[in-house]
N, C-alpha and C positions, 0 to 999 in steps of 0.2 A: 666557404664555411667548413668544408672536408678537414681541410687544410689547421684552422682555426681548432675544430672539434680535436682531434689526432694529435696538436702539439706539445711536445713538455712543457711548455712554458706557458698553458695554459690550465696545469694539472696544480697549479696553485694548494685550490681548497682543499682538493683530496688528501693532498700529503701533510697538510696544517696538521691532522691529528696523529701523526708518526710520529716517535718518540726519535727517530734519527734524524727527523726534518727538526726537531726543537733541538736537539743536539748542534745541528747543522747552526741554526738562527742563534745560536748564546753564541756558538763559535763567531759568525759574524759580528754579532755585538760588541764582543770583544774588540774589536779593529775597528769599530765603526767610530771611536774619539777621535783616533789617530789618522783618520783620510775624511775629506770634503764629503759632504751627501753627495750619493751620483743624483745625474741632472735627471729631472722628469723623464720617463719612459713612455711611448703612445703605444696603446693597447697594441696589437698585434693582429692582423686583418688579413683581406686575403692572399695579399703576398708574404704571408712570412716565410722567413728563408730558415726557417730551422733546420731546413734537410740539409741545404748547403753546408750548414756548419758541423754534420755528426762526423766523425773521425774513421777513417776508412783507411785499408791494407789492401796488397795485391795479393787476387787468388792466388796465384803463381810465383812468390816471391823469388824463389830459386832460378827460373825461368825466364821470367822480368829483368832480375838481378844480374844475371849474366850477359845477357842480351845487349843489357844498359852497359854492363860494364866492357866489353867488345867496341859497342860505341864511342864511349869514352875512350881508350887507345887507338881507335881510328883520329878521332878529332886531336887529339895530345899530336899524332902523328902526321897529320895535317898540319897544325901550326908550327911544329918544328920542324916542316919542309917551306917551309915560307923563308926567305931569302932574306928578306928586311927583316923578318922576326929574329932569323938569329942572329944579326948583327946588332942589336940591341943588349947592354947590358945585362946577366943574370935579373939582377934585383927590376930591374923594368920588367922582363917577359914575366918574371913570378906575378907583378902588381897588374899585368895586361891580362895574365890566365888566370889566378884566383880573383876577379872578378866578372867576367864572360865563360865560364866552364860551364856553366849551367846552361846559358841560353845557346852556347854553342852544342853544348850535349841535346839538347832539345829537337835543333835543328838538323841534329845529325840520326833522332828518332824519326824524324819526317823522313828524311836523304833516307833512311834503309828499311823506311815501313815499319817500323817495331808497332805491333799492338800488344795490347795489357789490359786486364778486367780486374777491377779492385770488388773486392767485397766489405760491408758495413761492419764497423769491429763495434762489440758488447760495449756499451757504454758503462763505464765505474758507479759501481753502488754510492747512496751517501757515504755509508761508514767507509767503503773507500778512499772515497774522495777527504772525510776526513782525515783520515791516516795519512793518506796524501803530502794535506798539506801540513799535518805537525812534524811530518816528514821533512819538509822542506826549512820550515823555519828553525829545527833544529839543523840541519844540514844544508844553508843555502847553496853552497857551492855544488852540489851534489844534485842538478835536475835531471827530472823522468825525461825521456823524448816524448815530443809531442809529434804524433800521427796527423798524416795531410786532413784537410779538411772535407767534403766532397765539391765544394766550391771550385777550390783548388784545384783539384784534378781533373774538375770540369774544363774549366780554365786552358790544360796544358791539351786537353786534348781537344778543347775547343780551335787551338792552336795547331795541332798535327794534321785536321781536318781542315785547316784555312788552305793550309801547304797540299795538302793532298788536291783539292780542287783545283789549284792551279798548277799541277803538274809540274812543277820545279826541274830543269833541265840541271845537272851537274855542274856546271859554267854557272847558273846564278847562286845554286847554294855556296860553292868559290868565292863567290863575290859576296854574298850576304855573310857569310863568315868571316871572310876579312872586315868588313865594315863594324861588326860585331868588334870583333878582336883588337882594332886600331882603334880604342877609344882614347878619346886626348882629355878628355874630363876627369876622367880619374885622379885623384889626390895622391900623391908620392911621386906621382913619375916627376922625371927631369925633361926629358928626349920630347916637350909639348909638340912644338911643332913638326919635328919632322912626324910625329905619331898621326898630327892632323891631317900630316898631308898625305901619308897613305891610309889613312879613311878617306879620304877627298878621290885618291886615285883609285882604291877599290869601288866607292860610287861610281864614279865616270864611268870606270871600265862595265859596269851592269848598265848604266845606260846605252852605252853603246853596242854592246851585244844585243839590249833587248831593242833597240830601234833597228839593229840588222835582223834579225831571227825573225822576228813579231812585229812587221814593219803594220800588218793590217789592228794590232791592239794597240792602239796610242795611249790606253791607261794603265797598261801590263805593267810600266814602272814605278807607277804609284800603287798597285796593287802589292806590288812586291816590298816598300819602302812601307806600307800596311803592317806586312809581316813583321816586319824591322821593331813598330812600334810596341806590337802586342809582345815583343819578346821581353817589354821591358816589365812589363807584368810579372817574369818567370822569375821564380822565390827559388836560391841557389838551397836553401834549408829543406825546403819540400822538397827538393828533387833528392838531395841526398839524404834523408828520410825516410822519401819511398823506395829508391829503388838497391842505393849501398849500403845502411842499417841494415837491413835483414842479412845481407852478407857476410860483411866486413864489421858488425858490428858499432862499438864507437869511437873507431879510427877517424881522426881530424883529418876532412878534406883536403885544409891545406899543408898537413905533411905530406898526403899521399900524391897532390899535383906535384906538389918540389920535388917528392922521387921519380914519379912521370916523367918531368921534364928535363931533368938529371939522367935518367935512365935510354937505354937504346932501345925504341920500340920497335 
């Protein structure tokens, strides 16, 4: 009921008499020919997850930011010590790293412990949020960045917390990066199979370390193949959001891998 009483999205009547909330609603009406009624909504009870979705920054962006970005040219400098990686075409290793940098940077916060504290950012006024969007409509091409969610970032460190429990030995994050990295699903590449088959061989080789190492956990492997799955959760926009935005500004991720990977790290 806490939860319910305290929501904005139960502040309905209050704001019905603001002149920015009537503001707000003509603007809606306006659009409201031109798109389908949205479908019924169920009142909002005691799990509403409104918290989850307020938009939240790192205390320490400076901090965070650097940290992250250390990371990042560890793992850049990891995959291009990989032997089969670089015998792969340019145009492949680009379509293998701009699609795994994120959950491979992830994995490489678990590998070196990185923590970070986000704090709740000021939610946009209506007339904000107004301006906003006439903002936008007159300048589609031209959008604001959208800040993580705290869901989100629940999410990623619900994720560094799974790794931390299991104590991850250097050897399997090895292995779970490569398997990461060899993905043969990906749309562009040519190289499908030999790509599957070193995903196939980076698996084996973590089974087999974790049945020599951890001969008394017979579920260690699927505990780890756990991890594998929750990475698929990791939103590459949120990360570079949270922690290279405040840096770098609105540098394209994927120029700055091409100069990565191009580059002597």
């Amino acid at each position: 009921m806490a939860c319910v009483a305290g929501c904005r999205c139960c502040t309905e009547r209050r704001r019905q008499s603001s002149i920015l909330y009537n503001i707000l609603k003509s603007e809606e009406q306006k659009g409201a020919a031109q798109q389908p009624p949205p479908p019924p909504q169920e009142p909002p009870g005691p799990g509403c997850s409104c918290g989850s979705r307020r938009r939240v920054a790192l205390r320490s962006p400076q901090v965070a930011g650097k940290a992250a970005s250390a990371v990042l040219v560890k793992t850049l400098r990891f995959v291009k010590s990989v032997p089969c990686f670089q015998e792969l075409p340019l145009d492949e290793q680009l379509v293998l790293v701009r699609s795994c940098w994120a959950p491979l940077l992830v994995l490489g916060l678990a590998q070196e412990r990185v923590h970070f504290e986000t704090v709740e950012t000021a939610e946009p006024s209506m007339l904000q949020r107004i301006l906003t969007d006439r903002r936008q409509e007159q300048h589609p091409q031209s959008s604001s960045p959208q800040l993580p969610s705290a869901g989100e970032i629940q999410a990623i460190k619900g994720f560094l917390a799974k790794c931390w429990s299991l104590d991850i030995s250097t050897k399997e994050y090895a292995y779970l990066k490569g398997t990461v990295l060899f993905n043969p699903d990906l749309p562009g590449l040519q190289c499908v199979q030999y790509i599957q088959g070193l995903q196939r061989e980076a698996q084996q080789a973590l089974n087999e370390h974790v049945t020599l190492i951890h001969r008394g956990d017979q579920a260690r492997f699927a505990k780890l193949n756990v991890v594998l799955s929750l990475l698929r959760s990791i939103n590459a926009n949120v990360i570079a959001e949270l922690f290279f935005r405040p840096i770098i500004g609105t540098v394209n991720m994927d120029d700055m891998l091409l100069e990565m990977l191009c580059a002597k790290l």
